[in-house]
BAGU-223161 format. One record per residue (C-alpha): z, x, y; residue in one letter. Coordinates in Angstrom, 2 decimals. Each point is the difference from the previous one (the first is absolute). Layout:
BEGIN
+---------+---------+---------+-----+
|       Z |       X |       Y | res |
+---------+---------+---------+-----+
|       Z |       X |       Y |   A |
...
+---------+---------+---------+-----+
//
This chain:
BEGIN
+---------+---------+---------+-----+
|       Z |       X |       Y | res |
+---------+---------+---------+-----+
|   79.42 |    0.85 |    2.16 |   X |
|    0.18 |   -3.65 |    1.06 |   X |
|   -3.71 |   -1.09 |    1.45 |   X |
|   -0.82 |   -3.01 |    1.95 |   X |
|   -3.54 |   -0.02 |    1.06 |   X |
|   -1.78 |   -0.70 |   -3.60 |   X |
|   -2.14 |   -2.56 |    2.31 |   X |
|   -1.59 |    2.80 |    1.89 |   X |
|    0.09 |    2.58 |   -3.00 |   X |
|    1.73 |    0.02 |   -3.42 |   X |
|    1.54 |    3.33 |   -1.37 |   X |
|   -1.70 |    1.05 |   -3.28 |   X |
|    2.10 |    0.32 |   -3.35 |   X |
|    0.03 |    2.77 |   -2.01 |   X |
|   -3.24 |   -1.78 |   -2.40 |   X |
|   -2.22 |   -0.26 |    2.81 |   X |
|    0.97 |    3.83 |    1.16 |   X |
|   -0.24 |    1.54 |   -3.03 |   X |
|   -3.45 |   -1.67 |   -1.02 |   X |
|   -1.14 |    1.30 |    3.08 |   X |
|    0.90 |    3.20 |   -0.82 |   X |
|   -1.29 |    0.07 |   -3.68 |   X |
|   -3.50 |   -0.99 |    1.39 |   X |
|   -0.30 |    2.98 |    2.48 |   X |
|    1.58 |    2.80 |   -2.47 |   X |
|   -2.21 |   -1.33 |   -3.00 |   X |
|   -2.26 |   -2.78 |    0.07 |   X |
|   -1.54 |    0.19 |    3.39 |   X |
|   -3.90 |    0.05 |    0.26 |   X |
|   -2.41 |   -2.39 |    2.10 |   X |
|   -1.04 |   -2.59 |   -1.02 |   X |
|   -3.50 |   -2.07 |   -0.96 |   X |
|   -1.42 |    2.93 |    0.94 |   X |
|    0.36 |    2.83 |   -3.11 |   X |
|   -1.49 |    0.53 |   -3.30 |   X |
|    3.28 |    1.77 |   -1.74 |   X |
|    2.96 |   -1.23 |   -1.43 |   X |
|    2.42 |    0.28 |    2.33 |   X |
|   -1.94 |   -2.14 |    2.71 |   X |
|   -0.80 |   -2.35 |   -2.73 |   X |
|    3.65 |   -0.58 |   -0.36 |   X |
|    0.72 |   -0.33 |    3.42 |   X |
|   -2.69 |   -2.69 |    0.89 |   X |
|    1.54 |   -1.66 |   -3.31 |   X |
|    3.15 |   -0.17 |    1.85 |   X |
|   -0.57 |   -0.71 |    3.33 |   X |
|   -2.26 |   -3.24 |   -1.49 |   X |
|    2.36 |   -0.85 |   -2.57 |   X |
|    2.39 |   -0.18 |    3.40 |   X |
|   -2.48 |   -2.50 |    1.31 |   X |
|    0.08 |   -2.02 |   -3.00 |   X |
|    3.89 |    0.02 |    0.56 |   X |
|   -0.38 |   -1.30 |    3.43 |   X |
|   -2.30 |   -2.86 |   -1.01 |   X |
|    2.53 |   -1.36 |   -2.78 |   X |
|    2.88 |    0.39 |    2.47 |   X |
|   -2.19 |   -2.27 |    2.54 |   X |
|   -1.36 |   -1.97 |   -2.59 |   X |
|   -3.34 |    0.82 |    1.51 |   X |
|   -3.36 |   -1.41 |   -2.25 |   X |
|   -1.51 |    3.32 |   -0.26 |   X |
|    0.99 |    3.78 |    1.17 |   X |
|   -2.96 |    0.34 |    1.72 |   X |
|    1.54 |   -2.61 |    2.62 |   X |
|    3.10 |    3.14 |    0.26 |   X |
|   -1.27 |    2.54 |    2.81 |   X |
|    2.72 |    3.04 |    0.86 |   X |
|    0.60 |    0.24 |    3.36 |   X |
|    2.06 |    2.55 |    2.25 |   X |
|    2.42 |   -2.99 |    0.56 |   X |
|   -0.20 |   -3.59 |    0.74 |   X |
|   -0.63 |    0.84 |    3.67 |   X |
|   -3.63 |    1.39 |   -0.92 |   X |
|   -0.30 |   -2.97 |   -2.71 |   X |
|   -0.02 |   -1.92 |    2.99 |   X |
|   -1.85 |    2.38 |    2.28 |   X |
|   -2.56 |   -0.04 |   -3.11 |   X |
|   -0.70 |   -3.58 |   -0.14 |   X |
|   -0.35 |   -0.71 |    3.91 |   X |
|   -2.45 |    3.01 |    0.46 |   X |
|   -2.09 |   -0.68 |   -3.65 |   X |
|    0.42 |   -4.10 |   -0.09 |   X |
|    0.95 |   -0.22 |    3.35 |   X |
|   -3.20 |    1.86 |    1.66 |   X |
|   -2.18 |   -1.77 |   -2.49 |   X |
|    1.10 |   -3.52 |   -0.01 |   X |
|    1.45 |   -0.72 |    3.52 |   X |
|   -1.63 |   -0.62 |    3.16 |   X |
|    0.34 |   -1.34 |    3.76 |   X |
|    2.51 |   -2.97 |    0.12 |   X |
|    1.50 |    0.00 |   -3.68 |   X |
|    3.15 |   -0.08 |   -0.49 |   X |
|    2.95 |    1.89 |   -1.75 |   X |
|    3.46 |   -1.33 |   -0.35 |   X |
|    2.78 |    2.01 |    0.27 |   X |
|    4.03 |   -0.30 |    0.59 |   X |
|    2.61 |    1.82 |    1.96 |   X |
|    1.77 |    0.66 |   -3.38 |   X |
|   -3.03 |    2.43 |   -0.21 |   X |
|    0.68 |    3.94 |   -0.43 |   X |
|   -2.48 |    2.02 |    2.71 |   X |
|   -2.00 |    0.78 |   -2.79 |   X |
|   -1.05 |   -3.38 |   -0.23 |   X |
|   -0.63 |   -0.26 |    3.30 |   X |
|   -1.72 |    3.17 |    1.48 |   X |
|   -2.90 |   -0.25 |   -2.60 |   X |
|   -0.95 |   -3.40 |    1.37 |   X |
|    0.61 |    0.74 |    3.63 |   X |
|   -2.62 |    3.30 |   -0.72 |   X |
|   -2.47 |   -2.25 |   -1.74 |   X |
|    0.45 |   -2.47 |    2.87 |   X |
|   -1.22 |    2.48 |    2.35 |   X |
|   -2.96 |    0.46 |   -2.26 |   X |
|   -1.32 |   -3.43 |   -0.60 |   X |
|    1.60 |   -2.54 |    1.92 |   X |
|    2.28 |   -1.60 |   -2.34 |   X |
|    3.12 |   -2.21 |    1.04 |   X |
|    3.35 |    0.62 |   -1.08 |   X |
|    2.45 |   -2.99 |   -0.07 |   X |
|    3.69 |    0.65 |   -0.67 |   X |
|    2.59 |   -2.28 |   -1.68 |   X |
|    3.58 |    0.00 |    1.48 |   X |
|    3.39 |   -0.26 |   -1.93 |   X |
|    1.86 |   -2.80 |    0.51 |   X |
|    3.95 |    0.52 |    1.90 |   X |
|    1.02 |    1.26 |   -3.84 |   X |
|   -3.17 |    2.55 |   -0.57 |   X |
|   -0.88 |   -1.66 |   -2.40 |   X |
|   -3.88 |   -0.91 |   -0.72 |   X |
|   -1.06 |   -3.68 |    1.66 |   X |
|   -2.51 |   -1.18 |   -2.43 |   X |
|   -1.44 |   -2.63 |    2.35 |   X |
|   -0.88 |    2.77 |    2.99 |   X |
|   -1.87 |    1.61 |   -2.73 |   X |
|   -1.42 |   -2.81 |   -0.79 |   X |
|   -0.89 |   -1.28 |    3.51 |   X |
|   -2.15 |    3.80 |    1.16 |   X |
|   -1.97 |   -0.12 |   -3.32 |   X |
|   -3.27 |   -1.62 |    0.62 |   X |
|   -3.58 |   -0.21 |   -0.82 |   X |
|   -0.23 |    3.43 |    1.87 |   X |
|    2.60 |    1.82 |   -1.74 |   X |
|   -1.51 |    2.56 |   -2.92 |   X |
|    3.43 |    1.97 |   -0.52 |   X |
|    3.18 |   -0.60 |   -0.53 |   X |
|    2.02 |    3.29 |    0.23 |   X |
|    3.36 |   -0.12 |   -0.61 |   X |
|    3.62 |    1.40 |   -1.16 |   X |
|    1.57 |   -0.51 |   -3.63 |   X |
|    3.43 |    1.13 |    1.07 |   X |
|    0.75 |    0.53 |    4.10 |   X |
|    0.88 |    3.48 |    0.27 |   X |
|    2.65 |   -0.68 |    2.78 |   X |
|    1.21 |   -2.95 |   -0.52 |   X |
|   -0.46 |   -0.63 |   -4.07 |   X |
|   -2.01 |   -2.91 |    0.35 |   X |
|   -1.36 |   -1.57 |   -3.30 |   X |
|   -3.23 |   -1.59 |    1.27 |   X |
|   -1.27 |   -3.08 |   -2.26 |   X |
|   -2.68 |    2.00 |   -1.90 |   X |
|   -1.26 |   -3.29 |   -2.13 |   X |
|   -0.46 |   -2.05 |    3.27 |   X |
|   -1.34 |    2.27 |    2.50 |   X |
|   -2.72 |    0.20 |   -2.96 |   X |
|   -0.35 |   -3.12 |   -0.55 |   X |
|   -0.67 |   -1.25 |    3.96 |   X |
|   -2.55 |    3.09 |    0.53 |   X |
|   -1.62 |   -0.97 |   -3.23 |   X |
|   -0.43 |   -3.36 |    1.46 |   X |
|   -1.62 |    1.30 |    2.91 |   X |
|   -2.32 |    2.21 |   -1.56 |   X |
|    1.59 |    3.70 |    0.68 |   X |
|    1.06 |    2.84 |   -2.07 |   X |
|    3.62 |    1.37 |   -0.51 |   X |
|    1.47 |    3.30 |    0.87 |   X |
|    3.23 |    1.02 |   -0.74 |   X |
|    1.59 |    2.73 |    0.82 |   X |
|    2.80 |    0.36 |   -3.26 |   X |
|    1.77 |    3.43 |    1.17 |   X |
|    3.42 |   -1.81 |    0.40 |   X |
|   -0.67 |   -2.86 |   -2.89 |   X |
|   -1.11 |    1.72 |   -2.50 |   X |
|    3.21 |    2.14 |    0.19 |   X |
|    2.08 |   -3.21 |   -0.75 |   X |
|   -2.16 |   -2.62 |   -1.02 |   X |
|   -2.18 |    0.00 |   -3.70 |   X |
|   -3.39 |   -0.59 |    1.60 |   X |
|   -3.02 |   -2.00 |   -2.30 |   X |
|   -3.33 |    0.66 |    1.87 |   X |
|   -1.40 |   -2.62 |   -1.68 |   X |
|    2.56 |   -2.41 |    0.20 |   X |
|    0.31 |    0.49 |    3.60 |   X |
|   -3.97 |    0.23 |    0.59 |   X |
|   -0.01 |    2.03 |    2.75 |   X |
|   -3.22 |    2.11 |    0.88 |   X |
|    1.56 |    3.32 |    1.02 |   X |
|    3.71 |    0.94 |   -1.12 |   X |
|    1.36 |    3.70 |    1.40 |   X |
|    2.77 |    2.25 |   -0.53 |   X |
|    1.66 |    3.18 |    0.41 |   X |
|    1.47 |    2.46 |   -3.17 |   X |
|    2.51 |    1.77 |    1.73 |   X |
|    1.80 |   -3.26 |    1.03 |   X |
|   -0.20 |   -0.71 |   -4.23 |   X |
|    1.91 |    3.04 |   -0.64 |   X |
|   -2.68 |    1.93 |   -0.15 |   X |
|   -1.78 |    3.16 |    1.81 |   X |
|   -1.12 |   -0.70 |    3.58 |   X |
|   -3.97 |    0.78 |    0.32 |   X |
|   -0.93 |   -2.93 |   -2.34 |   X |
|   -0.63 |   -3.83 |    0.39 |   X |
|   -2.15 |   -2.61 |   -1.47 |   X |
|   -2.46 |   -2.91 |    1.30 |   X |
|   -0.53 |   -2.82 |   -2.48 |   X |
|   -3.02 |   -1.49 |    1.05 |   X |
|   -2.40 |   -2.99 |   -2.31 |   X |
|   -2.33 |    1.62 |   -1.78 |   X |
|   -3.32 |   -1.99 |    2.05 |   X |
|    1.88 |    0.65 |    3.20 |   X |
|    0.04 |    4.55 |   -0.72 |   X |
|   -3.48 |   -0.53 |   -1.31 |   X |
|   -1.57 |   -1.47 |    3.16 |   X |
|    2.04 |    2.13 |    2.53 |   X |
|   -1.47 |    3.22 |    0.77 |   X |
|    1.46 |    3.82 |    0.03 |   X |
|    3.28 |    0.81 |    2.17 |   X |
|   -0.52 |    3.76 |   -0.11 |   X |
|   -2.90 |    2.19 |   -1.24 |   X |
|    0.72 |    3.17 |   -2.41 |   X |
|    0.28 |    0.94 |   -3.76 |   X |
|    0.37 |   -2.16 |   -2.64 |   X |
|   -0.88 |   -3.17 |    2.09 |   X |
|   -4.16 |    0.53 |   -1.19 |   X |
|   -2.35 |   -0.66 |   -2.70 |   X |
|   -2.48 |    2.47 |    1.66 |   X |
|   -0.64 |    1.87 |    3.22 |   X |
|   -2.52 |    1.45 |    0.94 |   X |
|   -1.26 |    0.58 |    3.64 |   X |
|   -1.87 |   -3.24 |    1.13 |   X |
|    2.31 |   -2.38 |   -1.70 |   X |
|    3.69 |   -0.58 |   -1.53 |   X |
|    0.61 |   -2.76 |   -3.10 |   X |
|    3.29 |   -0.35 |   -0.06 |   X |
|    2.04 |   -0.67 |   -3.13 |   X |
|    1.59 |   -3.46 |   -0.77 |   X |
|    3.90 |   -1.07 |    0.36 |   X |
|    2.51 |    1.86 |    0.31 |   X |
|   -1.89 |    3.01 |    0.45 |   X |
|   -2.07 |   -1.16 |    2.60 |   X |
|    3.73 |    0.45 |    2.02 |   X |
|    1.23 |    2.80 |   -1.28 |   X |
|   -1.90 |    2.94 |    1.95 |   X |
|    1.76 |    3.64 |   -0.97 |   X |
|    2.44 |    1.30 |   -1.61 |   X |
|    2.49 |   -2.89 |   -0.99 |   X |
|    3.97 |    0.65 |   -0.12 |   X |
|   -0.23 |    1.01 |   -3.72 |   X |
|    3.79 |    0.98 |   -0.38 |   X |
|    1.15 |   -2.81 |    1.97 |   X |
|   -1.86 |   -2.68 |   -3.07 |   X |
|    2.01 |    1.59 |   -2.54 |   X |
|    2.64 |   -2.01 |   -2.40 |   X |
|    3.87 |    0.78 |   -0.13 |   X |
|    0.64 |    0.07 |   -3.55 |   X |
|    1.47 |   -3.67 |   -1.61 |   X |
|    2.88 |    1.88 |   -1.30 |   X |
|    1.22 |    0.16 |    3.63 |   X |
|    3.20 |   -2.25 |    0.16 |   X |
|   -0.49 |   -0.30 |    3.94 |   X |
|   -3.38 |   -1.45 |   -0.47 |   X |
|    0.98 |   -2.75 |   -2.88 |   X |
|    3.02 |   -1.03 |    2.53 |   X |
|   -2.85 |    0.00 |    2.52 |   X |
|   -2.31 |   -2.17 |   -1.97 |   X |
|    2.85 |   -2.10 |   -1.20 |   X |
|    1.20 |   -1.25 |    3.81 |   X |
|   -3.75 |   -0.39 |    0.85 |   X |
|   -0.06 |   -2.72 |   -2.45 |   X |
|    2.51 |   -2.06 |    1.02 |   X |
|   -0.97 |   -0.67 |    3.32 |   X |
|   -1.59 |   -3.38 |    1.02 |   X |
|   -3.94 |    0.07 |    0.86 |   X |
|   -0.52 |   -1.29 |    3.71 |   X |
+---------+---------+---------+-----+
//
């Protein structure tokens, strides 16, 4: 089969399939959750995936790594949690046309909630990312900048280091959404300094149903729940909820357990993965 729409949704090799399938026919359990073995394993798994993740990212800590359904609820996540919490009447967020929808709708929803104004970069006649628009709609007003890695449609590399740098200089946080970047780009967290970084497994070879928001530790910490259900508490009872600290705090449920497991290393598709990954420039 010859496949051409990795950018919406990569096929899975055979490592990725057949870990899925070893986890359902003899290590499947819930997880964080059980008192015997086999659950004990599995939570050892699905964190040790998180721990993964945070190396890949380079992220300070993997309590900074929260799994997601996909970047589009990473987003959806931090525009209802930081969004609600932190945004009011007449502050801005700063977006692009590069953006995907899912970029997009979240802010349009949370406009409707509290008032906030969207502004929205152009391309230039090439599509390409004019630094100095962005730079002229940030202002003292602006709390957000939300914006693409890698254009979906058009394969625009936005400039990463500068769009942090201006909205540094103007006092706002950094949101980028990484589902097309991360697939081509090696992507430092902490060399890049943004706030919020999200992407999407199944675009990263892996099973659809599992994503990841990289958020700063003080940033998760101050931002309150998404969703309310298991796992996400310290202790219920019926006058009042504590709720448990990062990443749990976002993880309400049952999490795609299967979906966090590792191909094995052995895999020769995966080292030729790994291998091209490297190469590639950071934008």
């Amino acid at each position: 089969m010859v496949f051409l729409d990795s950018g919406a949704s990569a096929q899975k090799p055979r490592a990725v399939i057949d870990a899925i399938s070893q986890c359902y026919e003899a290590e499947y359990a819930n997880i964080h959750r059980g008192v015997y073995e086999l659950s004990a394993k599995a939570t050892q798994a699905y964190e040790g995936a998180r721990a993964r993740v945070q190396r890949f990212v380079n992220a300070r800590s993997a309590s900074e790594i929260v799994f997601t359904k996909g970047a589009t609820e990473a987003i959806n996540l931090v525009a209802t949690s930081w969004g609600g919490a932190f945004l009011g009447e007449g502050d801005e967020v700063v977006l692009s046309v590069l953006e995907h929808h899912a970029n997009i709708v979240p802010w349009q929803l949370l406009r409707e909630r509290t008032g906030i104004v969207l502004k929205v970069v152009p391309t230039d006649e090439r599509g390409d990312f004019p630094l100095d628009a962005y730079e002229a709609l940030v202002g003292p007003r602006t709390k957000l900048v939300a914006l693409t890695h890698v254009s979906n449609a058009l394969g625009t590399v936005t400039p990463v280091d500068e769009i942090v740098r201006i909205a540094r200089d103007r006092g706002a946080l950094v949101l980028i959404d990484g589902a097309q970047g991360i697939v081509h780009c090696p992507v430092d967290v902490q060399a890049m300094d943004v706030d919020f970084y999200c992407f999407s497994g199944h675009k990263l070879y892996g099973p659809s149903g599992i994503g990841v928001l990289y958020g700063k530790e003080a940033l998760l910490a101050a931002m309150p729940p998404y969703q309310g259900g298991g796992d996400m508490i310290e202790r219920v009872t019926f006058e009042r909820t504590t709720f448990a600290p990062p990443p749990a705090r976002f993880e309400a449920g049952t999490p795609p357990i299967a979906g966090s497991r590792r191909p094995s290393r052995r895999d020769r598709l995966c080292r030729i993965v790994r291998s091209l990954r490297r190469r590639r420039p950071r934008a």
